[in-house]
C-alpha positions in Angstrom: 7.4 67.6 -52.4 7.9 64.2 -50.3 10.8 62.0 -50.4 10.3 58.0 -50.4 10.9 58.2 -46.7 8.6 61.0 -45.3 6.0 59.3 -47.8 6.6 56.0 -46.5 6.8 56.8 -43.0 3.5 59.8 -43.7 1.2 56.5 -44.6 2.5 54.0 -42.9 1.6 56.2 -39.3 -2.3 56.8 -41.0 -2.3 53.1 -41.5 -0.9 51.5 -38.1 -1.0 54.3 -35.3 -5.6 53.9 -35.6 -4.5 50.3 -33.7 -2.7 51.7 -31.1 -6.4 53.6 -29.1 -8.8 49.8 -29.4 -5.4 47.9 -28.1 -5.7 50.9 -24.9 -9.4 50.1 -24.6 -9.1 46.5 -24.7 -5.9 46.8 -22.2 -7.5 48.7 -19.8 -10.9 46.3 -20.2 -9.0 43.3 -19.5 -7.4 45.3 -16.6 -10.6 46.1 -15.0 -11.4 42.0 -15.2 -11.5 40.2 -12.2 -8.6 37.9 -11.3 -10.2 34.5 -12.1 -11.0 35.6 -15.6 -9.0 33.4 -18.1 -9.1 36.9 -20.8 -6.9 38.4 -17.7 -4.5 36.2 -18.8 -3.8 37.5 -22.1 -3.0 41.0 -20.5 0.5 40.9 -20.4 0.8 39.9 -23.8 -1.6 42.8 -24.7 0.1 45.1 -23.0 3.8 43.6 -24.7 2.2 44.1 -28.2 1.0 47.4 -27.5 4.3 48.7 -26.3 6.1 47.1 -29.4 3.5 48.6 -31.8 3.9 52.1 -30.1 7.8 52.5 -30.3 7.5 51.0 -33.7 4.9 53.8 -34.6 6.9 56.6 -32.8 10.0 55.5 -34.4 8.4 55.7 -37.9 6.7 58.8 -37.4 9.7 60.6 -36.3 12.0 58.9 -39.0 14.1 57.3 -35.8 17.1 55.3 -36.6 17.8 53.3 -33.6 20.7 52.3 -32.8 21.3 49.3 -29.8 23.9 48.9 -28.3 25.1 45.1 -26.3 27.8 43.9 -24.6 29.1 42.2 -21.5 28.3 44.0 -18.0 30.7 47.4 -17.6 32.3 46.8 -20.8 31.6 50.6 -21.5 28.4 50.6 -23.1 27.3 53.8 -21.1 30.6 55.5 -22.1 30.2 55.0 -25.2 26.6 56.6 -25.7 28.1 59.8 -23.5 31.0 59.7 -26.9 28.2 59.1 -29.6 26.0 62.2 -28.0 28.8 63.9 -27.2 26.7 64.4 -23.7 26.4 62.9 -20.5 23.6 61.5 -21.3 24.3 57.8 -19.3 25.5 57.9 -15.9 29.0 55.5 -15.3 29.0 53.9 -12.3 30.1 51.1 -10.9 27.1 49.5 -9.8 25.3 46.9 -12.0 22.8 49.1 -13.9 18.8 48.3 -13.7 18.2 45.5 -16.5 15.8 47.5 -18.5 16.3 49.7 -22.0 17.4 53.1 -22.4 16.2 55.0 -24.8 18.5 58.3 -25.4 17.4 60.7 -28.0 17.7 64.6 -28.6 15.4 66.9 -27.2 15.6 70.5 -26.5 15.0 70.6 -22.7 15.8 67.2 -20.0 12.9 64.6 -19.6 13.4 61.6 -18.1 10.3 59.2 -18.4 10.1 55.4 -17.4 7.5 52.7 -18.6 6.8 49.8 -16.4 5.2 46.6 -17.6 1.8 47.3 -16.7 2.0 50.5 -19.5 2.1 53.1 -16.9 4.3 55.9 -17.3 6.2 58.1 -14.8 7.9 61.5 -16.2 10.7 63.1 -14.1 12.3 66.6 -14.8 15.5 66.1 -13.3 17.8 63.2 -13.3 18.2 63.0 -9.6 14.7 61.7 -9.1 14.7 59.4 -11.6 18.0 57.9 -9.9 16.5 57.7 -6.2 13.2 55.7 -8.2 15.7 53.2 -10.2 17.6 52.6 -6.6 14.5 51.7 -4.9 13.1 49.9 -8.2 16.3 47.9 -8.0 16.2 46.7 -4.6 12.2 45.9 -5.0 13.2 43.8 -8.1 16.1 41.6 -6.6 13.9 40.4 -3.8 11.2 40.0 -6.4 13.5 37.8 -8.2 14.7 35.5 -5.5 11.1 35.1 -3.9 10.2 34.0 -7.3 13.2 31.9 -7.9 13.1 30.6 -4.4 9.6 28.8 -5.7 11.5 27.3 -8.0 9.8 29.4 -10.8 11.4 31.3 -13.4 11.4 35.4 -13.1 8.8 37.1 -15.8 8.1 40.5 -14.9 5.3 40.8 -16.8 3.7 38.5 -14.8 5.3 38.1 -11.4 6.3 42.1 -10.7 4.2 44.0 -13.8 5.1 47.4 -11.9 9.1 46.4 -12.6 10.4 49.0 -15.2 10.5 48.1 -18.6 12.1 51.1 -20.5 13.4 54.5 -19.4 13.3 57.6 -22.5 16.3 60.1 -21.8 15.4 63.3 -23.6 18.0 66.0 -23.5 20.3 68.6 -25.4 22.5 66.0 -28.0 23.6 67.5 -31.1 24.9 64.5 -32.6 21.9 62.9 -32.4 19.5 65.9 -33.3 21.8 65.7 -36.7 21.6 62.1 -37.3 17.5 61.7 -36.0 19.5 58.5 -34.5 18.6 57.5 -30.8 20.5 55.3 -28.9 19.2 52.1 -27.2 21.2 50.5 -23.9 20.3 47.1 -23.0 21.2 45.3 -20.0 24.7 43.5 -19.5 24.9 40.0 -21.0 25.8 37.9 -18.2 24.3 39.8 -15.2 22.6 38.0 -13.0 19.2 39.8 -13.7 19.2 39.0 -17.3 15.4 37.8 -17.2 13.5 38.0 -19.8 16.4 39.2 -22.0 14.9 37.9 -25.2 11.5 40.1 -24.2 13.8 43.3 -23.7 15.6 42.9 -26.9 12.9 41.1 -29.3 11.5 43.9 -30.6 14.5 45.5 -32.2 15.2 42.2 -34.1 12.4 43.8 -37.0 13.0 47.4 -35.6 16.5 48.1 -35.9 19.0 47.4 -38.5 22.2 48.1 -36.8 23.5 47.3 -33.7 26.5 48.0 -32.0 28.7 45.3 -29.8 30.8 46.9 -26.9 33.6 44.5 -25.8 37.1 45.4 -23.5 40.1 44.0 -24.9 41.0 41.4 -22.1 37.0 39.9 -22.5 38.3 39.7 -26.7 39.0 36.3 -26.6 36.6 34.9 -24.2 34.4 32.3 -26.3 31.5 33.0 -23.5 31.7 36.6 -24.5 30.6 35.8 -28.4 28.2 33.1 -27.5 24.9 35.6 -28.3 26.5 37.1 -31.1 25.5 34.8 -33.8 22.0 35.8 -32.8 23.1 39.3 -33.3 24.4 38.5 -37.0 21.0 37.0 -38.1 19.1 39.7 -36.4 21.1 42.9 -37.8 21.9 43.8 -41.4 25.3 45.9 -40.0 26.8 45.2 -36.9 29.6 47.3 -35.4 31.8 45.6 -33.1 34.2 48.4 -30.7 37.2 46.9 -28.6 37.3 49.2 -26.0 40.8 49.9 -25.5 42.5 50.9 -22.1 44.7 53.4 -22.9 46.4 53.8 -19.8 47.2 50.0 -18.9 51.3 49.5 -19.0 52.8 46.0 -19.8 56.2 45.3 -18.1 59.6 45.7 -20.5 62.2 43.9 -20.9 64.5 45.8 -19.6 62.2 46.1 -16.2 60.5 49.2 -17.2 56.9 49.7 -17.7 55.8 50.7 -20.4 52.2 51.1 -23.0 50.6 48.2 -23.8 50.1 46.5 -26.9 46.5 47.6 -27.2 48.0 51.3 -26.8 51.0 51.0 -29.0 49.5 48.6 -31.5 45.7 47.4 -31.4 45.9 46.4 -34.5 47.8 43.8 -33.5 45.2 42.5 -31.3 42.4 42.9 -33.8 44.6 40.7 -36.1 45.0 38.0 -33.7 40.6 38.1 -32.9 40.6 37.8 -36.7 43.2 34.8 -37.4 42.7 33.1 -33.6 39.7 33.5 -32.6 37.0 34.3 -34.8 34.4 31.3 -35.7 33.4 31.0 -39.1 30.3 32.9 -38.4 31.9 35.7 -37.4 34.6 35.5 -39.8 32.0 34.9 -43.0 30.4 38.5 -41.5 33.7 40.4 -41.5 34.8 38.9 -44.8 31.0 40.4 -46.4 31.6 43.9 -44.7 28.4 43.3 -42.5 30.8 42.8 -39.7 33.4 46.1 -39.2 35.4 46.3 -35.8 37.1 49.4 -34.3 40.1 49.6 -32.1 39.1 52.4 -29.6 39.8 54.0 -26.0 36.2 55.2 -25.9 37.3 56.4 -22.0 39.3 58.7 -23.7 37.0 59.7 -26.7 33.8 60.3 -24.7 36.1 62.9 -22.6 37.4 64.4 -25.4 33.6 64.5 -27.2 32.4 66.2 -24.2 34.8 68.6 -24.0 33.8 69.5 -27.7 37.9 68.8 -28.9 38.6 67.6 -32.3 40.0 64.2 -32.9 39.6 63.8 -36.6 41.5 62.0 -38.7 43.1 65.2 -40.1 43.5 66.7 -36.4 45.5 63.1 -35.4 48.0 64.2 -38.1 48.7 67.7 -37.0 48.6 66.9 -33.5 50.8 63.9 -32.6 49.9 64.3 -28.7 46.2 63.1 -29.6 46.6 59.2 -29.6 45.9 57.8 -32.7 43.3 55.0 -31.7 40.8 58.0 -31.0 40.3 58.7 -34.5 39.1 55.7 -35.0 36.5 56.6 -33.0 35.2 59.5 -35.9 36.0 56.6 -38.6 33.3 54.4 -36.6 30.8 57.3 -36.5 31.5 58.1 -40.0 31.0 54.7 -40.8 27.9 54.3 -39.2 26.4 57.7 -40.4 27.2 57.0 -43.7 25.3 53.4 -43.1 22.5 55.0 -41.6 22.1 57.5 -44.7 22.9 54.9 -47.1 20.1 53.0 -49.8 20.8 49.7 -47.8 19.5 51.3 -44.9 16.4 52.8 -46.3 15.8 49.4 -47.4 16.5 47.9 -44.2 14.1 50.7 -42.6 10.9 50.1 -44.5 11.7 46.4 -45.1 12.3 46.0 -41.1 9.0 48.4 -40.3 6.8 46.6 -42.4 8.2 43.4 -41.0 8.3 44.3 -37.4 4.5 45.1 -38.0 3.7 42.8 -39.8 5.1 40.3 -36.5 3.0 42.2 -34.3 0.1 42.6 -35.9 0.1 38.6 -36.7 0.6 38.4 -33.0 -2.1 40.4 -31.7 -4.3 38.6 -34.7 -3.8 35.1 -32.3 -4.6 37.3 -29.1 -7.5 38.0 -30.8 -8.6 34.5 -31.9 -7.0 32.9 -28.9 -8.8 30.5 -26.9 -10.1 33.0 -23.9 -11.7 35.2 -26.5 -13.5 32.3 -27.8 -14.7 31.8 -23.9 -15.9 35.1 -24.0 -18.2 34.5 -26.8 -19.7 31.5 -24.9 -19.8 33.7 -21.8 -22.2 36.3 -23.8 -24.0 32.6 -24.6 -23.9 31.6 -21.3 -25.3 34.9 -19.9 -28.2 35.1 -22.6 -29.4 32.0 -21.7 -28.9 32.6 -17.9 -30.5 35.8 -18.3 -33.6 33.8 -19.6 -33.7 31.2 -17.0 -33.4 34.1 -14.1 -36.5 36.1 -16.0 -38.7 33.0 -16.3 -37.4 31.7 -12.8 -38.6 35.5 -11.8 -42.0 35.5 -13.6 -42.8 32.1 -12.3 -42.3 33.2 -8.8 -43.9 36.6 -8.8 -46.9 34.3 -10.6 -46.8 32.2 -7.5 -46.4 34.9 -5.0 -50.0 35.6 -6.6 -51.3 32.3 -6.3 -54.5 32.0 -3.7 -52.5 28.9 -2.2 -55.3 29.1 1.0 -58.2 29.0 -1.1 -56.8 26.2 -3.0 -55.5 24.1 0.0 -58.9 25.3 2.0 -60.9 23.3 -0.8 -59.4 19.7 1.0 -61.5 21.3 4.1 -64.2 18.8 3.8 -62.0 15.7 3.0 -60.3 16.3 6.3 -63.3 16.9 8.4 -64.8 13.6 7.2 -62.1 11.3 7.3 -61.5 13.2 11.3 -65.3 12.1 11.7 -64.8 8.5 10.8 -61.7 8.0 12.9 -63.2 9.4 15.6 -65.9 7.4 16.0 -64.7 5.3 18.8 -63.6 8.6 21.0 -67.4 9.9 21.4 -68.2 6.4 23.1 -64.7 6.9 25.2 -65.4 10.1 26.7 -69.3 9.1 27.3 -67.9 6.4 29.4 -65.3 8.4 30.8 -67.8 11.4 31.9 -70.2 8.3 33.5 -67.5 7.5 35.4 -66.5 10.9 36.6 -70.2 11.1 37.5 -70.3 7.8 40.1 -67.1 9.0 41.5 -68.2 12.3 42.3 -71.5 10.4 43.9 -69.2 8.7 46.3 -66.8 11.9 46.9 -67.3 15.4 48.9 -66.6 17.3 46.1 -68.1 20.2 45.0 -70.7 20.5 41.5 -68.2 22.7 40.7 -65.5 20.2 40.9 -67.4 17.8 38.7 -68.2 19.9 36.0 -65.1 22.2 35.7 -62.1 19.6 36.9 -63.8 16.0 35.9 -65.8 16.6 33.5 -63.7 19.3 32.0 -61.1 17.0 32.1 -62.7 14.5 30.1 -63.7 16.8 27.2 -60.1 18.2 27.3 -58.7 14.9 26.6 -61.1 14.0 24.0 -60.6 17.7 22.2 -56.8 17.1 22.7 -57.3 13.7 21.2 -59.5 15.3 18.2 -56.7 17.5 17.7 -54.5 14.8 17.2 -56.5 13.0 14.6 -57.3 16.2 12.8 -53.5 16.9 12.9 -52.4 13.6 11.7 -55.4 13.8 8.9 -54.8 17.4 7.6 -50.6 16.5 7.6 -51.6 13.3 5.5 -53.7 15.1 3.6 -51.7 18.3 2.4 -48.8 15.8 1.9 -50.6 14.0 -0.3 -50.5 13.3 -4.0 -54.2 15.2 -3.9 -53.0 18.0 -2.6 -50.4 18.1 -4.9 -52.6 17.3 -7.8 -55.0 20.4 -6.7 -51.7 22.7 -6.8 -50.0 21.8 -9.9 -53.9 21.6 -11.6 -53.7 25.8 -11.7 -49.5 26.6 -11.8 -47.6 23.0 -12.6 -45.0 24.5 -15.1 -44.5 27.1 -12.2 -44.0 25.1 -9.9 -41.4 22.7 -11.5 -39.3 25.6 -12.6 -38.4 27.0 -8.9 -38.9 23.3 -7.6 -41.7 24.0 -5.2 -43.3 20.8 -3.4 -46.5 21.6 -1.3 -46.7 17.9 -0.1 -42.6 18.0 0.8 -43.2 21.2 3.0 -46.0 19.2 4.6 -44.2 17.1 5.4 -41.3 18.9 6.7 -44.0 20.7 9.0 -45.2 17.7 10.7 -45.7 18.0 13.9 -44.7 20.9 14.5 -47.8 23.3 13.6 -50.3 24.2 16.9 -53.9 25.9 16.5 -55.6 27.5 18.8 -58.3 24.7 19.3 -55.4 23.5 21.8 -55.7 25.9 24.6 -59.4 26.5 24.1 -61.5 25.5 27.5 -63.6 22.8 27.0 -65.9 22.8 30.6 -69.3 22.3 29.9 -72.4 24.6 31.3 -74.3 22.3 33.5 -76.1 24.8 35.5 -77.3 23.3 39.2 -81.3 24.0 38.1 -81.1 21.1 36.0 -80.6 18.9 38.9 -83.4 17.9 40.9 -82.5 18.3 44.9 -85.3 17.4 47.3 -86.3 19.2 50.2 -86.2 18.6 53.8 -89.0 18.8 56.2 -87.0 21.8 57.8 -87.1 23.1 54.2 -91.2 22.3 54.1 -91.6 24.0 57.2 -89.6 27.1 56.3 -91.8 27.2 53.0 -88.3 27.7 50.7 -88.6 27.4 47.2 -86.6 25.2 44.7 -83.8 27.5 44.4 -83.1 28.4 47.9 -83.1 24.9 48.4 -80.0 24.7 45.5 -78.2 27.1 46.9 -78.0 25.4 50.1 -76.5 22.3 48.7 -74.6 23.9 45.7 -73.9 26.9 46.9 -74.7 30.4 44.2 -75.8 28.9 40.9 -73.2 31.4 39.4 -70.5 29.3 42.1 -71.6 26.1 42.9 -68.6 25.4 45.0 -69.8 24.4 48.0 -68.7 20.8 48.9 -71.6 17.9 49.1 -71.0 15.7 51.3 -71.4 11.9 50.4 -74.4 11.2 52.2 -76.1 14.2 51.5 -75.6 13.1 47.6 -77.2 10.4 48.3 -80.1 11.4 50.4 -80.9 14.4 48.6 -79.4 14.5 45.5 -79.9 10.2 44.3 -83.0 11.3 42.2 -81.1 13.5 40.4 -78.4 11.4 39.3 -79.9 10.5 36.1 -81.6 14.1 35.3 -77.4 14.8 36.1 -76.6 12.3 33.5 -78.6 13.1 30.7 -77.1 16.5 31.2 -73.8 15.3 30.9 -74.6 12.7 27.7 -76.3 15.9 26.0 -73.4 18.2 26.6 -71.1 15.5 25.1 -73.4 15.4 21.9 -73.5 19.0 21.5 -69.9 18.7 22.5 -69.0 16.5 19.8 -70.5 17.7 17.3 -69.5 21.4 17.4 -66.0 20.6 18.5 -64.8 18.3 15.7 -65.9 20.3 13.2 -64.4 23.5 14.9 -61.2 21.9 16.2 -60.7 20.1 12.8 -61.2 23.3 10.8 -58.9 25.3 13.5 -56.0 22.4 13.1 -56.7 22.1 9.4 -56.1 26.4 9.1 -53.0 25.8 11.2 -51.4 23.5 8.5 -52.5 25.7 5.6 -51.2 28.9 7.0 -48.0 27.1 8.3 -47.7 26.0 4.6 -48.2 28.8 2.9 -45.5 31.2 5.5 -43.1 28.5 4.1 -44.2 28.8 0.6 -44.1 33.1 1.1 -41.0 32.6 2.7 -39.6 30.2 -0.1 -40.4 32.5 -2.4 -39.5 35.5 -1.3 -35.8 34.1 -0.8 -35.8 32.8 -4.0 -37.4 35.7 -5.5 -34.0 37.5 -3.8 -31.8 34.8 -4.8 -32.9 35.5 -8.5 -33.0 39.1 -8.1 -29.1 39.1 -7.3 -28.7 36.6 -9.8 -29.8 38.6 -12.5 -28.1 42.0 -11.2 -24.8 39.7 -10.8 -25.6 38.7 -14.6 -26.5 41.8 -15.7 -23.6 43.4 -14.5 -21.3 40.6 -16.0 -22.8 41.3 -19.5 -21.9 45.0 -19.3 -18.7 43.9 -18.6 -19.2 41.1 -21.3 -20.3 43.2 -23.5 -17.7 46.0 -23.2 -15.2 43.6 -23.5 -16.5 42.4 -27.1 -16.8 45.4 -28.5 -13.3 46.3 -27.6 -12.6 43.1 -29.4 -14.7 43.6 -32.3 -13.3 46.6 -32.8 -9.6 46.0 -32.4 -10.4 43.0 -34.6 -11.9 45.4 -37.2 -9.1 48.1 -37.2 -6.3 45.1 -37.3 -8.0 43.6 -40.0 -7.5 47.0 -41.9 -4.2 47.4 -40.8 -2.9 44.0 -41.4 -4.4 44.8 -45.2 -2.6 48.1 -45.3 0.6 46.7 -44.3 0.1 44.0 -47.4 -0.6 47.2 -49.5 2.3 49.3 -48.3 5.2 46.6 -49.1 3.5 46.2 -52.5 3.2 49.8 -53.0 6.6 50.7 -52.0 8.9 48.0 -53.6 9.6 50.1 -56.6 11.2 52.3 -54.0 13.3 49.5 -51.9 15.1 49.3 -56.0 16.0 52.6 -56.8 18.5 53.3 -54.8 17.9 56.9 -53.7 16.5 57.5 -50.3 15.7 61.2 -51.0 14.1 60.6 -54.9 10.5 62.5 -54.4 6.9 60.8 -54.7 5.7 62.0 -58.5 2.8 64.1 -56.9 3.1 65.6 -53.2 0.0 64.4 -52.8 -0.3 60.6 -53.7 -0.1 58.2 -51.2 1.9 54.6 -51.5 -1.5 52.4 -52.1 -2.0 55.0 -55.4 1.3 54.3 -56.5 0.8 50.4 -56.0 -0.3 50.0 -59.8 2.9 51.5 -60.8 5.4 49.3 -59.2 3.7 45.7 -59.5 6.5 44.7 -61.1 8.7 45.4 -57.8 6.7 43.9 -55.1 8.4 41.1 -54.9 11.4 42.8 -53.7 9.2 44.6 -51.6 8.1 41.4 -50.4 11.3 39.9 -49.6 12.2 42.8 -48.0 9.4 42.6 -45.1 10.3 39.1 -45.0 13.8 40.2 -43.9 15.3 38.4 -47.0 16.2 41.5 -48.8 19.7 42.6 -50.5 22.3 43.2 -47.2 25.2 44.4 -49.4 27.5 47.2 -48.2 26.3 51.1 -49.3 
């Protein structure tokens, strides 16, 4: 059999906890993001919600009542949870404590755990290494804060220091508590100077807890500054315990010059009376007057002693022993007071009305994390990437095509077209280097120069220039030809949509390569064979005599016909050799012909080959680094969508499991408002078996109680 509660708390854990492993996977996803990513943004609000939404679950499942405690810095907050667990289970010191919650609950051996901002947890086994951590956390925090501060920013840990602690879980040996399933929650001083982000630290207990407990010393009673949060605490808090924490061993001076105990010894009622009639504001005053305000007198120095040494100060003990000081039983009157409270109907209503409520809040929350603007981003990111992914696989298949592409048999078909127009603007330089050969000839006529000379150096010369000058038409024609709109035109005709996608020009790298391409028609010789048995030499009558033939008579003017580099002198030119001036000259005018004609059409074609393979190095270079450029690309996006991907899923799927949840929330306030009415926390379900959401039918009637309970409107009256 199942009470309301264990019911309750049985389906509310099947219903809630299922959130709590997609909010890890979508922490640790937007954890893995890189800086820049706006989602990274939302991660300390992720990981704020999922920290809520796990205490809230653990509380539930272990039936938790937690109890928190506030109060001024050192007004004996710490002392008072060593009373309540009647253990030392909070170290007094006189050092400001780390601004963080403490969590103390019963367990059968010590563990000390801490949880930082960032989610990561740190388990000690001893409470002397947990101390040396906090000491060096502390000092890492303060100059935290005052960088921060000193840029004029205000201190969020979350954000600025996420490895700053957050909580610290004190597990060990209480029997109070183990009685009472209560655990005890510390918070920071009010007024310390490291009071950031109180309102983070303490927001979750405003739907999580339905008591709290305010520590105050008697001289801070009357302080307005000291009551300045409390009105938050009254309309966060069905029950709110307020404990003066008396000093039992001040002395006020007597009358007579003697010191004596103080009011707050001798009478602290006294003292209460005067908070009530002086200095309570009509907030606080309304509370007291409806019992949701009590306030106990009590020297909690003196009661956590006597707790830990396991005596008695009961009410009945007070009476039979008059040494005990009568302000400590109002210590076991407060803890009566709040066990009944905690055991009481109101409570139970305050517990599944605050649960429900609390995750309800969170779950609302996480809903706008969800549906937040960098989420939406991320749906246009997958966009984005599909369509970037399509662009880098065309841009890919469009260069590999082009890689393909015979680009020297296409270019090689404006062959002709260059050759020609090389022809016609060269028409003048075959008449120039005639001229220019005739007049090599008459000067080597009126020189001593060898044949030799003339053929290799002057008339070599000559055809040089004229090759070097059909180098520079054919250069000039093949760049304006392969820049041109033809050229182009012959390109695009076989791969245009190709080459518009990766922006390929052949006529702009044409143009770009302008004069700077060389061929090998440049450094080719040009000296043309005139071999000395074409020129006639007559004899002399020495040579008659001697009977030598034609070609000894040669050699002896030329020199070797292989070498004919013996030097003529002028006047033997002239006597011997004037007949064969023009046999010399025809020579030379037929060479140029045969010159001509074979040389443009080589020397063109050589220049022409230059420019085409100079082109396409450039284009297989172009492409090759685009080809690259896109390969990375697509990597780059490929391994963005992964990411991308991931990362919706994770949101899918915590959007799918919050949707549920959010759905079984709605279902478990309906379901269990018959039980918020009937005033008995330990009445059984019907059937050990049914669930709340079967039992839904039967209480329609109540839900709006229910209702009003999650909306923290329900009945507050004293039980």
């Amino acid at each position: 059999m199942k009470t309301i509660l264990s019911q309750f708390c049985e389906d509310f854990d099947g219903r809630v906890r299922p959130l709590l492993e997609p909010l890890d996977g979508f922490a640790d996803r937007l954890r893995d993001l890189p800086g820049d990513s706006p989602l990274k943004e939302l991660l300390p609000e992720v990981v704020d919600v999922r920290h809520q939404l796990r205490t809230l679950v653990e509380k539930v499942a272990e039936q938790q009542a937690y109890v928190i405690i506030f109060g001024p810095l050192k007004s004996g907050k710490s002392t008072l949870m060593n009373a309540l667990a009647a253990a030392y289970v909070s170290e007094v010191t006189t050092l400001p404590a780390y601004p963080c919650m403490v969590y103390v609950a019963n367990a059968d051996d010590e563990q000390f755990t801490v949880t930082r901002y960032d989610g990561s947890l740190e388990t000690f086994g001893d409470l002397d290494s947990m101390r040396s951590l906090m000491e060096t956390a502390h000092g890492e925090l303060a100059g935290s804060i005052r960088e921060i501060e000193g840029h004029g920013e205000d201190f969020d840990p979350a954000v600025h220091m996420p490895q700053a602690l957050r909580r610290v879980d004190v597990r060990m040996p209480a029997e109070p508590l183990a009685e009472s399933g209560a655990v005890l929650v510390d918070t920071p001083g009010l007024y310390s100077r490291m009071k950031f982000g109180y309102d983070l630290m303490t927001r979750e207990f405003r739907d999580s807890a339905a008591s709290a407990i305010f520590v105050v010393k008697t001289d801070n009673l009357f302080l307005e500054q000291v009551f300045d949060e409390f009105s938050d605490l009254l309309r966060l808090f069905s029950r709110i315990f307020l404990i003066v924490n008396l000093d039992g061993t001040k002395q006020d001076l007597q009358p007579d010059g003697e010191l004596g105990p103080s009011l707050e010894r001798r009478d602290p009622q006294r003292i209460i009376d005067a908070f009530e009639s002086l200095a309570m504001n009509a907030e606080l005053k309304s509370a007291w007057e409806e019992g949701r305000l009590r306030i106990y007198p009590i020297d909690l120095l003196q009661a956590a002693s006597r707790r830990l040494r396991g005596d008695g100060t009961s009410p009945e003990s007070v009476a039979d022993a008059p040494d005990v000081d009568a302000t400590l039983a109002n210590f076991d009157v407060f803890t009566d007071d709040l066990t009944h409270y905690l055991n009481s109907t109101e409570y139970l209503t305050a517990f599944l009305g605050d649960s429900l409520r609390q995750a309800d809040h969170l779950l609302t929350g996480l809903g706008a994390v969800c549906a937040s603007e960098p989420v939406d981003e991320l749906t246009q990111s997958l966009t984005k990437w599909a369509s970037e992914r399509e662009r880098a696989q065309s841009m890919l298949a469009s260069i590999r095509r082009l890689q393909k592409f015979p680009w020297d048999e296409t270019l090689a078909r404006m062959r002709d077209d260059v050759v020609r127009i090389t022809r016609e603007r060269a028409g003048d330089l075959r008449r120039e280097t005639a001229e220019q050969a005739e007049s090599a000839l008459a000067r080597w006529y009126d020189g001593d120069a060898s044949l030799a000379e003339l053929v290799q150096d002057d008339l070599g010369g000559v055809l040089a220039r004229c090759r070097d000058a059909m180098v520079e038409k054919a250069r000039d024609v093949s760049a304006t030809v392969l820049s041109s709109d033809v050229a182009s035109a012959m390109v695009r005709r076989d791969a245009s949509e190709d080459l518009s996608r990766v922006h390929l020009s052949v006529p702009d790298i044409a143009r770009q390569l302008e004069g700077t391409v060389r061929s090998a028609a440049e450094s080719r010789s040009v000296a043309p064979d005139i071999p000395p048995r074409l020129i006639p030499v007559r004899k002399r009558f020495l040579d008659w005599l001697l009977l030598r033939g034609q070609a000894a008579v040669r050699r002896s003017v030329f020199g070797p016909d292989d070498a004919p580099t013996k030097p003529i002198p002028r006047i033997v030119k002239q006597r011997r050799l004037g007949a064969g001036r023009v046999a010399l000259g025809e020579a030379i005018r037929s060479r140029i012909d045969m010159f001509f004609a074979e040389t443009l059409n080589r020397v063109t074609g050589e220049v022409f080959g230059a420019h085409v393979a100079a082109i396409c190095r450039q284009v297989e270079e172009r492409l090759a680094t685009l080809e690259n450029e896109q390969v990375a690309r697509y990597e780059a996006a490929e391994q963005n969508r992964d990411g991308l991907v991931a990362l919706r899923l994770e949101v899918d799927g915590l959007a799918s499991t919050l949707a549920e949840a959010r759905g079984a929330v709605g279902s478990l306030a309906a379901a269990y408002g018959e039980s918020l009415t009937t005033g008995d926390d330990a009445a059984p379900v019907e059937e050990s078996g049914a669930s709340g959401a079967e039992a839904a039918d039967a209480t329609e009637e109540a839900a709006p109680r229910a209702r009003a309970a999650a909306a923290g409107t329900g009945d507050s009256s004293d039980g």
